[in-house]
N, C-alpha and C positions, 0 to 999 in steps of 0.2 A: 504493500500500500504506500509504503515511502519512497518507494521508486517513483509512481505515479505524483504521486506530490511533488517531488524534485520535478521530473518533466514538466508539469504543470507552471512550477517559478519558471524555467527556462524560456517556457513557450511565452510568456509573459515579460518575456527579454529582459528579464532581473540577472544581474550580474553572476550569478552561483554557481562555483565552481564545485568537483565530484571531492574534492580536498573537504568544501566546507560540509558538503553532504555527508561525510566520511565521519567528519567533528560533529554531527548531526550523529550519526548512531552510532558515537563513542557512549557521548552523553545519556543518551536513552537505555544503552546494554549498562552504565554505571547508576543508571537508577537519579539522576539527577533532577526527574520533575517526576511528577507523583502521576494518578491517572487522570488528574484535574486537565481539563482543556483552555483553562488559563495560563497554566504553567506550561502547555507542551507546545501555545501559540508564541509566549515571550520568549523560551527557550529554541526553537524549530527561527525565527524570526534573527534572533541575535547569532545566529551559526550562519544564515544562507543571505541576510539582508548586509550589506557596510554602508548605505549609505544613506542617509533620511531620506533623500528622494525617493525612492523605490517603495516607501513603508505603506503608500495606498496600495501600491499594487500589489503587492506582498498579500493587505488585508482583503484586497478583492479575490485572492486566487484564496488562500484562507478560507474565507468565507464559504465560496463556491466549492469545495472541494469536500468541504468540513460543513457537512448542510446539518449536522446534531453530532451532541453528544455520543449517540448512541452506533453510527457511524463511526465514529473514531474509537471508539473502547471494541468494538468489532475489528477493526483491520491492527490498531494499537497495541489492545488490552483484551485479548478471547476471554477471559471468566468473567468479563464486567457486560452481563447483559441487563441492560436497561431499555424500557421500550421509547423509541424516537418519537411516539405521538406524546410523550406524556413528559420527557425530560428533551425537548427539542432546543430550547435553551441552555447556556451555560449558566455557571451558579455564580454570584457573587456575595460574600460575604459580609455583611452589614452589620455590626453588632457592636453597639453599643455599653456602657455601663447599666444602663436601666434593661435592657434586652439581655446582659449575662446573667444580673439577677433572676430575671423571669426562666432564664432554662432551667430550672431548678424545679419550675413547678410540672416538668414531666420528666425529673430525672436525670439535668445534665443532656449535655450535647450530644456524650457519644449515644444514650437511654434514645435521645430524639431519631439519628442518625439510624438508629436498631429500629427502631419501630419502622422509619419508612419503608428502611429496607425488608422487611416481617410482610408490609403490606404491598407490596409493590411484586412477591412473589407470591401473593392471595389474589388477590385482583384481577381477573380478566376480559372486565369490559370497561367501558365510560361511563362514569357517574355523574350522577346530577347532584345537590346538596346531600343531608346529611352531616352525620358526624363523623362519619370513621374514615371512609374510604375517600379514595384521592379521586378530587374531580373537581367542577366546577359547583360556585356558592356550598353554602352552609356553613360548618360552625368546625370543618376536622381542621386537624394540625397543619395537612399534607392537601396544598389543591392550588385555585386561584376562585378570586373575585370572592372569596367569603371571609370568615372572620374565624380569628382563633387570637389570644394574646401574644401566644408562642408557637412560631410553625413555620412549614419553610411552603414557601409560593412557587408554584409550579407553571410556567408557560403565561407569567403576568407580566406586561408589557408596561406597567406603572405599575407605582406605590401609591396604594389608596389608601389604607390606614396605617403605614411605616410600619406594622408589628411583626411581619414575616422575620426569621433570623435567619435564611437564605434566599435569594430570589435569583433562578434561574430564567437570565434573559439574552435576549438577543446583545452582541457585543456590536457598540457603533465605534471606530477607531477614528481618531483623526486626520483626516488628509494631508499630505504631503508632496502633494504631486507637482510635479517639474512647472506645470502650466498656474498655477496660483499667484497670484501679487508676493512681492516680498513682504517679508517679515524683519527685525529686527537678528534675529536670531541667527533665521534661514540665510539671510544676509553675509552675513558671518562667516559662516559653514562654507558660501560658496565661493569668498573674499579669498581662502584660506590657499584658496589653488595657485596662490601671486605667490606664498610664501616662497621666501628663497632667503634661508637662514646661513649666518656667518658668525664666526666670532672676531668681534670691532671692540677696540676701546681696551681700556686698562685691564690688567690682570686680576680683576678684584673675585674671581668663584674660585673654588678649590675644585681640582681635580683631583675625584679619590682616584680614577682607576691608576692614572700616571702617578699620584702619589703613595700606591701600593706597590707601583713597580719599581719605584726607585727604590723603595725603602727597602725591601724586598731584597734588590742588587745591591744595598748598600751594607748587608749583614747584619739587618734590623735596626739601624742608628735611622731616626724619623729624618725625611728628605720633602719637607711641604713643597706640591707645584700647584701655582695657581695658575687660572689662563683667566681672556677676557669672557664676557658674558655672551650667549649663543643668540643673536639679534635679526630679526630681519629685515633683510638691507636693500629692499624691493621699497624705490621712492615713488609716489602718485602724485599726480599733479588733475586737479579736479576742473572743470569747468561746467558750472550749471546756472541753466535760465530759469530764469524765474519772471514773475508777471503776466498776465495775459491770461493766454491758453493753460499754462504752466499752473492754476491757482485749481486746477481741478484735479491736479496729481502730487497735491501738496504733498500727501500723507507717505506716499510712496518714496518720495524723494526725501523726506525726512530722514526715511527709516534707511537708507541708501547711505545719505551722510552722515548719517548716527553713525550707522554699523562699521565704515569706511576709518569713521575716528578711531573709535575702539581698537582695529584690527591693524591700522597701519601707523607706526612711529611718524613717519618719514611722511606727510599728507600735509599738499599745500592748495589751497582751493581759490578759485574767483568765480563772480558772477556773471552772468550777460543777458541781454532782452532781446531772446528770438536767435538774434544772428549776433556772430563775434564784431567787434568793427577795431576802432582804432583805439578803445578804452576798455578796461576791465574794472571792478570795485570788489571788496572785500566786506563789505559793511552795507547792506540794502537799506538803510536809513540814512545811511550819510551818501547815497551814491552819486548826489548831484555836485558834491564838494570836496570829495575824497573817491578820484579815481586813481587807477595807476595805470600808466598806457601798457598798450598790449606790446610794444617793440622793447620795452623793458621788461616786460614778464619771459619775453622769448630769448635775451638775451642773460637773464637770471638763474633760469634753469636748465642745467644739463642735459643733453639729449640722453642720457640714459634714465631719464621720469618716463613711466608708464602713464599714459593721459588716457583720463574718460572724460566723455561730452558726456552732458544728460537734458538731456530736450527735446519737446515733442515734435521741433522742425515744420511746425503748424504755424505757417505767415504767406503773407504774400512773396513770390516767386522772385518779386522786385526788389526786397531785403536781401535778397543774396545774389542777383546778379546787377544790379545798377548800383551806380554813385547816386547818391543822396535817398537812398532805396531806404532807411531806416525810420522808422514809425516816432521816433522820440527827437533824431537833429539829423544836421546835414551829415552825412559820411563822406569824405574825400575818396575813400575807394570802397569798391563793392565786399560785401560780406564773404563771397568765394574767394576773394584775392587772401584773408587772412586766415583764412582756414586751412589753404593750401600753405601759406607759411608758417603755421602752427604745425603742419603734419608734415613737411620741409626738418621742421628743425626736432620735433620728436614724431621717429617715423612707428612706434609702436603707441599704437591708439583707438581708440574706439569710442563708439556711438550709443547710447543708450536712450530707448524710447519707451518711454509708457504709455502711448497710446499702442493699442492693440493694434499688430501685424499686419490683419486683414486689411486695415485701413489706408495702409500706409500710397498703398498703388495708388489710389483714390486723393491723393495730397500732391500738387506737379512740386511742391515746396520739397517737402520729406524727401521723395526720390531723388533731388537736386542735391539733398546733403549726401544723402545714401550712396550717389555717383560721388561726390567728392570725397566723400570717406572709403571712397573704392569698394562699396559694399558693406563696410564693419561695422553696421550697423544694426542693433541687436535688440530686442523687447525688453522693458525691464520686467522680466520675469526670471525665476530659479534657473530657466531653459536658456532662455537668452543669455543670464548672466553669467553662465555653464559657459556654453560656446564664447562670448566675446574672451573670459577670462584666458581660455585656451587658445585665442588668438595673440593675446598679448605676452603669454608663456612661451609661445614659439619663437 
């Protein structure tokens, strides 16, 4: 049956190799998750998934393959026969201090856990209320939609009076999928592919493993080696618009240059409206008073900064190919003339849009950049930010 489930991730173009499947039923023949299908989901997941993108898909082929409990304790677990109409659900544990005290008034957990299972190989049809038998309303321990203090709820898709002290239900998991808006987080995760770590700067971390081997060669007399700290040495140089069009993808772009701070030392950013021209600002409230020209920012920065643009490339056609094409002053030269010397002088770079892909054809502006950026123009989404990043890694 785990064969079929490995082919199943595969088809599903999840990264999983016969290695991870292998560390898949190491773990199962070592007894490391019990017959619970909570544990055999987070365990089966953390052996075949590496990467958070993948985790929707993971839980859709999960889902689909793993249609009940009673399914997996068959192909899993052969002495765990439970019937799939009646345990179709997985269980989740809810228990409270007021909810331990009450197990008490049938005996404790495992007294609980004994009974269902007593009744569950008496039982062979569907019931209606009642006390005893499992089924829907009435007053037993073991069912759904009725009432007990203490009992565990069977195929309830809500908590109507919170008193169950199990409730086996349907498992929703959180998406993760490549095509969602960024996150903070996700942000981060996909930032991390720039890293290009070195050791810079003063001696100040201790090296135990070099300072076990000197000491070591030295007939035990202590030989301390220190090196510098392990840094990443990957510089960003940011350019984002803001205003306009731009005021409806505030939140994305937030989280873009949150996340960007966070993750990179070495991050030096400016602003611009629509299209680059002959001035940049750092400061959107003081922009009309405190600019710094762009022929200085390009002669500041070394051509080994990785530059991201982030804009929706949403304007008139005319901001980027004519003088005086700008919506706010005159421009002495057109918006393409300084884009092309921006990517002139750092030729690893890229485009970041938050309007959605589809639209983009539909824009004569967007495809104008999209031609100037040679293409490297990329969605800001997990997918897009995937790809540009591995553009600028090459």
């Amino acid at each position: 049956m785990l064969i079929d489930f490995f082919f199943r991730v595969k088809q599903a173009k999840i990264p999983a190799t016969i290695r991870e499947y292998l560390m898949l039923l190491e773990a199962m023949d070592k007894r490391l998750v019990t017959y619970g299908i909570d544990d055999f989901y987070y365990l089966s997941r953390a052996c075949l998934v590496k990467d958070e993108k993948y985790f929707d898909r993971f839980d859709r082929v999960f889902g689909e393959f793993f249609k009940g409990i009673d399914e997996v304790s068959k192909g899993l677990f052969p002495d765990a026969e439970i019937p799939e109409e009646w345990l179709r659900r997985q269980a989740e544990l809810l228990l409270s201090d007021e909810d331990k005290a009450r197990i008490e008034a049938l005996g404790g957990w495992e007294k609980l856990m004994e009974e269902l299972k007593k009744r569950l190989e008496e039982q062979k049809e569907r019931h209606q209320g009642g006390n005893k038998w499992i089924g829907t309303g009435g007053t037993s321990p073991f069912g759904t939609d009725g009432y007990n203090p203490e009992g565990v709820a069977i195929g309830q898709r809500r908590r109507r009076r919170g008193r169950a002290l199990k409730v086996w239900e349907q498992r929703e998991y959180k998406n993760y999928d490549d095509s969602l808006q960024l996150g903070i987080r996700n942000v981060q995760i996909a930032l991390r592919r720039l890293r290009e770590f070195a050791r810079m700067g003063e001696a100040d971390e201790l090296d135990l493993d070099e300072t076990i081997n000197r000491t070591a060669n030295n007939a035990g007399l202590l030989d301390i080696v220190m090196r510098p700290e392990r840094r990443n040495r990957v510089k960003v140089l940011m350019f984002l618009d803001v205003g306009g069009s731009m005021d409806d993808h505030i939140r994305v772009c937030e989280e873009l240059f949150s996340a960007s701070r966070l993750e990179f030392k070495n991050l030096e950013f400016f602003y611009f409206h629509n299209c680059i021209y002959e001035a940049l600002w750092k400061d959107n409230h003081r922009r009309q008073t405190e600019k710094t020209p762009t022929f200085e920012v390009i002669n500041t920065f070394p051509s080994d900064y990785k530059v991201i643009f982030v804009g929706d490339a949403f304007m008139s056609p005319y901001e980027i190919t004519y003088k005086g094409g700008s919506v706010e002053h005159w421009n002495e030269e057109p918006g393409a003339v300084w884009i092309s010397r921006m990517l002139d002088k750092w030729p690893d770079a890229i485009w970041l849009n938050p309007r959605p892909e589809a639209r983009w054809e539909h824009t004569p502006s967007t495809m104008i950049i999209k031609e100037l950026m040679t293409n490297r123009m990329y969605p800001l989404t997990l997918d897009g930010l995937d790809r540009g990043l591995r553009v600028l890694r090459s």
